[in-house]
C-alpha positions in Angstrom: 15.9 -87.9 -75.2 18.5 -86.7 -77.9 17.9 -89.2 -80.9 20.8 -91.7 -81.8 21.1 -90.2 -85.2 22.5 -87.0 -83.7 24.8 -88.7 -81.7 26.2 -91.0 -84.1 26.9 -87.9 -86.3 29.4 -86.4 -82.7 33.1 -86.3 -83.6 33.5 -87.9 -80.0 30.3 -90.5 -79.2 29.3 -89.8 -76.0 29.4 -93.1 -74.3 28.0 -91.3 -70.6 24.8 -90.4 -72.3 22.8 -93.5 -71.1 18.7 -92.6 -72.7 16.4 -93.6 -69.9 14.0 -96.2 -70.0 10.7 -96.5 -68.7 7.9 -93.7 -67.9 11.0 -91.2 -67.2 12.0 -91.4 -70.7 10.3 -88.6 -71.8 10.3 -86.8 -67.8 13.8 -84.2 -68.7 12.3 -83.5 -72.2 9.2 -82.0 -70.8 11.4 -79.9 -68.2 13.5 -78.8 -70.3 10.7 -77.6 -73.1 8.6 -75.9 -70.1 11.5 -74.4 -68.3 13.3 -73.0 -71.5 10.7 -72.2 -74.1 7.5 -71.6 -71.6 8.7 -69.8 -68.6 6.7 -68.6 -65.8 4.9 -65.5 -67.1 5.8 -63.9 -63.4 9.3 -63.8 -64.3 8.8 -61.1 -67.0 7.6 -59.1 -64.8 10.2 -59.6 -62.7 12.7 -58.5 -65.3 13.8 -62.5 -65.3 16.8 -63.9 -67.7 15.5 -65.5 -70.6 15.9 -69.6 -70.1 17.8 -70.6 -73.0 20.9 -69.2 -72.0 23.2 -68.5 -68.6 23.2 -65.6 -66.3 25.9 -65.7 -64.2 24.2 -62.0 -62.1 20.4 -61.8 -61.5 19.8 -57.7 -61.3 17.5 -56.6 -59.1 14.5 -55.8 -59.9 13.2 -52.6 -59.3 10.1 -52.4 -61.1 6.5 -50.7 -60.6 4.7 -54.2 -61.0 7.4 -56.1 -58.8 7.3 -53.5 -56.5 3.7 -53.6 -55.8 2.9 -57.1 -56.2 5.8 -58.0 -53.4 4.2 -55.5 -51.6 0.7 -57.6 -51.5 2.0 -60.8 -51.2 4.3 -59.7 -48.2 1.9 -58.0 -46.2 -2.0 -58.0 -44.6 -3.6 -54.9 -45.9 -3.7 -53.1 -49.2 -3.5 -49.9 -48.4 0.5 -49.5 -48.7 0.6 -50.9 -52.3 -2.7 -48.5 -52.7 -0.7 -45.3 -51.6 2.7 -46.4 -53.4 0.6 -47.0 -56.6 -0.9 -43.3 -56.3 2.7 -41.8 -55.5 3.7 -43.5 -59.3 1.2 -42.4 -60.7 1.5 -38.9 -59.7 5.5 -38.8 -59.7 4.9 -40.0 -64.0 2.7 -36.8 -64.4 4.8 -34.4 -62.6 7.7 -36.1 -64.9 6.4 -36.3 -68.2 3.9 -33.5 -68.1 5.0 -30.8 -65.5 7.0 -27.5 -66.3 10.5 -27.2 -66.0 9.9 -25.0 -62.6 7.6 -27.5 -61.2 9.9 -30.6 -62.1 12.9 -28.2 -60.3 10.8 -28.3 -56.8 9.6 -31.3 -57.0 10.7 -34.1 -59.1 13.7 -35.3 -57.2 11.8 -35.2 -53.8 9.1 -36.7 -55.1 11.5 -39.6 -56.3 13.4 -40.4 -53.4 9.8 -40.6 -51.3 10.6 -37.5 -49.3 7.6 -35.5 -50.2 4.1 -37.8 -51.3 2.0 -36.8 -54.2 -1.7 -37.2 -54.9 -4.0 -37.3 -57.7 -7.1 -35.9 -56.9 -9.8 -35.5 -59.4 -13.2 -37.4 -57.6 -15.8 -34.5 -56.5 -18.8 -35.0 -54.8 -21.4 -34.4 -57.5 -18.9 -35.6 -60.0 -17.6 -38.5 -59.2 -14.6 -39.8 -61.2 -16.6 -38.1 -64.1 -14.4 -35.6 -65.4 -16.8 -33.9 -67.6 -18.8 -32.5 -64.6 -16.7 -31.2 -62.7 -16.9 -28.1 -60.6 -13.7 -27.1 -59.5 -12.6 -23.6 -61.1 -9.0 -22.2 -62.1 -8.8 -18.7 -62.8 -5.9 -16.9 -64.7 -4.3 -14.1 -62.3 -1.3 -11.9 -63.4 1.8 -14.6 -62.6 -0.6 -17.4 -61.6 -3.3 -19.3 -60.8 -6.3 -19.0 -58.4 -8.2 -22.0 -57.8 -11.3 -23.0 -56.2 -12.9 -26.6 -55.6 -13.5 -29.7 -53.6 -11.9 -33.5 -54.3 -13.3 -36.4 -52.4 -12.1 -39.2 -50.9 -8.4 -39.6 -53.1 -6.0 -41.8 -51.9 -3.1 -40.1 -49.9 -4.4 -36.4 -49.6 -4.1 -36.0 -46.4 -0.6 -36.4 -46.6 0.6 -35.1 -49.8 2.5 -32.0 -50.0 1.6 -31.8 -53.6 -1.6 -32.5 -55.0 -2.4 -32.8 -59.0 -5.9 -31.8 -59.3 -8.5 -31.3 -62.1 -10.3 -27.7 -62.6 -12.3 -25.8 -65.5 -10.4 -23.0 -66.7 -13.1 -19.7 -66.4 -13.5 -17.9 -69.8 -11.8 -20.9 -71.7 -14.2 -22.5 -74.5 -16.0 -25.2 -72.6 -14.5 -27.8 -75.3 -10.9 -26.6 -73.8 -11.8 -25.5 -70.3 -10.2 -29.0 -68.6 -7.2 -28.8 -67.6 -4.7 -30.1 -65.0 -3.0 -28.3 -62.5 -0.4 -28.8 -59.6 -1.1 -27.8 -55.9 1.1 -27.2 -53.2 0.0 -27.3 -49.9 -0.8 -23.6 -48.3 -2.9 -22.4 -45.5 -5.9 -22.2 -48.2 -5.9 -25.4 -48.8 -7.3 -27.8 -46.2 -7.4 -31.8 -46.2 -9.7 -33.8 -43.9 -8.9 -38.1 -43.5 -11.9 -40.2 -44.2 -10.8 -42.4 -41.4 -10.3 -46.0 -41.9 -11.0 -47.9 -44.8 -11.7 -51.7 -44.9 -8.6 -53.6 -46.5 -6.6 -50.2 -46.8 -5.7 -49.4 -43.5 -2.6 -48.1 -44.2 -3.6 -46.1 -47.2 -4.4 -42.2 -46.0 -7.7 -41.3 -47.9 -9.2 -38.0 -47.6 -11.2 -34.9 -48.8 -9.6 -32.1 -50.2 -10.9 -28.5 -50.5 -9.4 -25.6 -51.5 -10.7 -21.7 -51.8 -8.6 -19.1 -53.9 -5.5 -21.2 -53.6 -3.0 -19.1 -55.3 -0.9 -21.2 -57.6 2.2 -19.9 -59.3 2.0 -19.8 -63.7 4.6 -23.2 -63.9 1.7 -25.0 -61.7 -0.1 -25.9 -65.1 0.2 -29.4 -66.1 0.6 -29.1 -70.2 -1.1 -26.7 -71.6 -5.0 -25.2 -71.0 -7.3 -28.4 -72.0 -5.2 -31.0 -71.5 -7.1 -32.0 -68.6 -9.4 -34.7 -70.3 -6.4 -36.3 -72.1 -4.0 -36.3 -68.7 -7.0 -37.5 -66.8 -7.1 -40.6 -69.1 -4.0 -40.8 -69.3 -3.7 -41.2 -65.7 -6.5 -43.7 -65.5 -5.2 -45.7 -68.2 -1.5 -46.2 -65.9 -3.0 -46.6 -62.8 -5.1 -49.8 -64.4 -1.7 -51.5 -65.5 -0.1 -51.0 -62.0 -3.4 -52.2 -60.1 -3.2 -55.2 -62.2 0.1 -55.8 -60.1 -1.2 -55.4 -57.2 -3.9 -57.9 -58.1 -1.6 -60.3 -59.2 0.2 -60.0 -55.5 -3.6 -60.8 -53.8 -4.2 -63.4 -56.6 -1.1 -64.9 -55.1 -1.5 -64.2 -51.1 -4.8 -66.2 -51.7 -4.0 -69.1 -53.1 -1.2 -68.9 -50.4 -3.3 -68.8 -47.9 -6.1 -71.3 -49.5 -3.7 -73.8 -50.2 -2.5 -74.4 -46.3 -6.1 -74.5 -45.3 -6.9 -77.0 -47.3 -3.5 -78.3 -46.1 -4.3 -78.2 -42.6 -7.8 -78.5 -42.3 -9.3 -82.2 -42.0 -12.8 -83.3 -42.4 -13.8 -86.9 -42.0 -10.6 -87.9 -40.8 -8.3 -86.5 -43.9 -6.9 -82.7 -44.7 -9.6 -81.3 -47.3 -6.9 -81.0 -50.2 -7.1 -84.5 -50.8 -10.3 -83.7 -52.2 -10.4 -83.2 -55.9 -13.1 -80.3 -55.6 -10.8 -78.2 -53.3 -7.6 -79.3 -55.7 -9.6 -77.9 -59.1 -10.1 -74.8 -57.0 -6.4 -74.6 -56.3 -5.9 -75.1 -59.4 -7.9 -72.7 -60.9 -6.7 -69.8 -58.8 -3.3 -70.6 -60.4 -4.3 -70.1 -63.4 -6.4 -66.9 -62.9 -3.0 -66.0 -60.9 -0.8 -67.0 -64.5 -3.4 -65.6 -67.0 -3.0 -62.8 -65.0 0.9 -62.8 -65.3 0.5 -63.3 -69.0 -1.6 -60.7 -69.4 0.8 -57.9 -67.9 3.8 -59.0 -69.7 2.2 -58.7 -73.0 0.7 -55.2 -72.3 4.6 -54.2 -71.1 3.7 -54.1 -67.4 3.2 -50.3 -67.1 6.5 -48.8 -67.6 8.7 -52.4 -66.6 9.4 -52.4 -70.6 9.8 -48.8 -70.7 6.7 -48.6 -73.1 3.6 -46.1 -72.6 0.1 -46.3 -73.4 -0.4 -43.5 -76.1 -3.1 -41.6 -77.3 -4.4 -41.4 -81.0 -6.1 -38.2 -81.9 -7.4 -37.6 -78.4 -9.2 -40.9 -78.3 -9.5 -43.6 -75.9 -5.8 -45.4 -74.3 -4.5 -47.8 -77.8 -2.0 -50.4 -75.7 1.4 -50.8 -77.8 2.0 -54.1 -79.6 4.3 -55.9 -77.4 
């Protein structure tokens, strides 16, 4: 409660303020001081107003983490959040990284969801090992011609436009690496790799193309900036996932909590148990820690902050 020096010291005393007694003294402290100064690490995420003062409009929210992690906890199956996670991905590289022609073609279609976009760098001898790859770009005059096989990347067999990996031929192998943007021709074929446990919904496939004939804006950067892109990429598709782990974090505990609601053993439900409560429990906090842990890191691009690279090393997070 406020203390009765500070209210003695009030032009006008406040004789409705009437300090409860009892094990509620203390109750409207404790809300106010974890509602004000300790809020819900979701709600950062969620591009929430700060407690300590009023908002008379709530924005929407229209951020990648909210986006995905309402896409979890809303549905049954992954594979939507899966293929919306790979169409931000890909739609960031074509924006920050694609040339002015390619951006012209593409950019707004790719924003409004008209046309999809995949990454696809996986090969099979490769892996998600960039160093090995096979795939091979050669320089024609006005282009491109590419040769190479991806495996099992999330929506290729629906993507119109797919970012792909390859070894420029005669470049230094130190600079060969580099990234390139494919648009789908009668040279380029995709096959579906049929359904996935958990991502149903998510269209995964192989992709393999032979003297695909790209056009000279199809280069992402410039030659050998495959290895940092591909990083790059990696490093934004982990902050996004952990959104969509934070949604199944949450459709879990969901889900656990009315079992435990409903489900009676030895005549009582088996929340009443203080096993299957710490359990609970503990899922909240994984859920929270979680939370926390995106908010800090800015939550992808919900802060509008990137990771960024130091002298071609390894993804350095900003300080929040």
């Amino acid at each position: 409660p406020v203390p009765q020096n500070v209210l003695d010291t009030n032009y006008v005393y406040p004789a409705y303020w009437k300090a409860t007694e009892g094990p509620d003294r203390y109750r409207r402290t404790l809300y106010g001081f974890r509602k004000r100064s300790m809020p819900d690490p979701v709600t950062s995420n969620f591009d929430a107003p700060n407690g300590d003062f009023a908002c008379a409009r709530r924005l929407r929210s229209n951020t990648p983490l909210a986006a995905l992690t309402g896409l979890v906890e809303g549905g049954e199956d992954l594979g939507l959040a899966i293929s919306a996670l790979a169409q931000l991905v890909g739609l960031r590289v074509v924006r920050r990284h694609g040339s002015e022609g390619l951006r012209a073609r593409w950019l707004e279609r790719l924003e409004s969801g008209e046309a999809i976009v995949a990454v696809a760098n996986a090969e099979p001898s490769a892996g998600s090992d960039i160093l090995a790859l096979r795939a091979r770009a050669s320089a024609r005059p006005g282009g491109w011609a590419l040769t190479g096989r991806k495996r099992r990347c999330t929506n290729v067999p629906v993507a119109e436009l797919l970012l792909v990996s390859a070894r420029v031929v005669g470049a230094e192998a130190q600079q060969a690496i580099s990234g390139f943007a494919l648009e789908r021709s009668e040279r380029l074929w995709t096959r579906s790799q049929g359904e996935l446990g958990g991502l149903r919904t998510s269209p995964t496939g192989d992709l393999l193309f032979r003297a695909h004939q790209a056009p000279g804006d199809a280069l992402l950067g410039r030659v050998g900036d495959g290895v940092r892109l591909f990083r790059e990429v990696f490093a934004h598709e982990r902050l996004l996932l952990g959104g969509v782990l934070r949604g199944v974090l949450g459709r879990c505990r969901e889900l656990g909590l009315a079992h435990a609601e409903t489900r009676a053993q030895f005549g009582h439900a088996i929340g009443s148990n203080q096993y299957v409560q710490e359990r609970l429990v503990q899922m909240r906090a994984h859920e929270l820690g979680l939370s926390a842990l995106l908010g800090s890191l800015g939550g992808g691009d919900t802060q509008a902050k990137d990771v960024v690279f130091i002298g071609g090393a390894d993804p350095v997070l900003p300080t929040p």
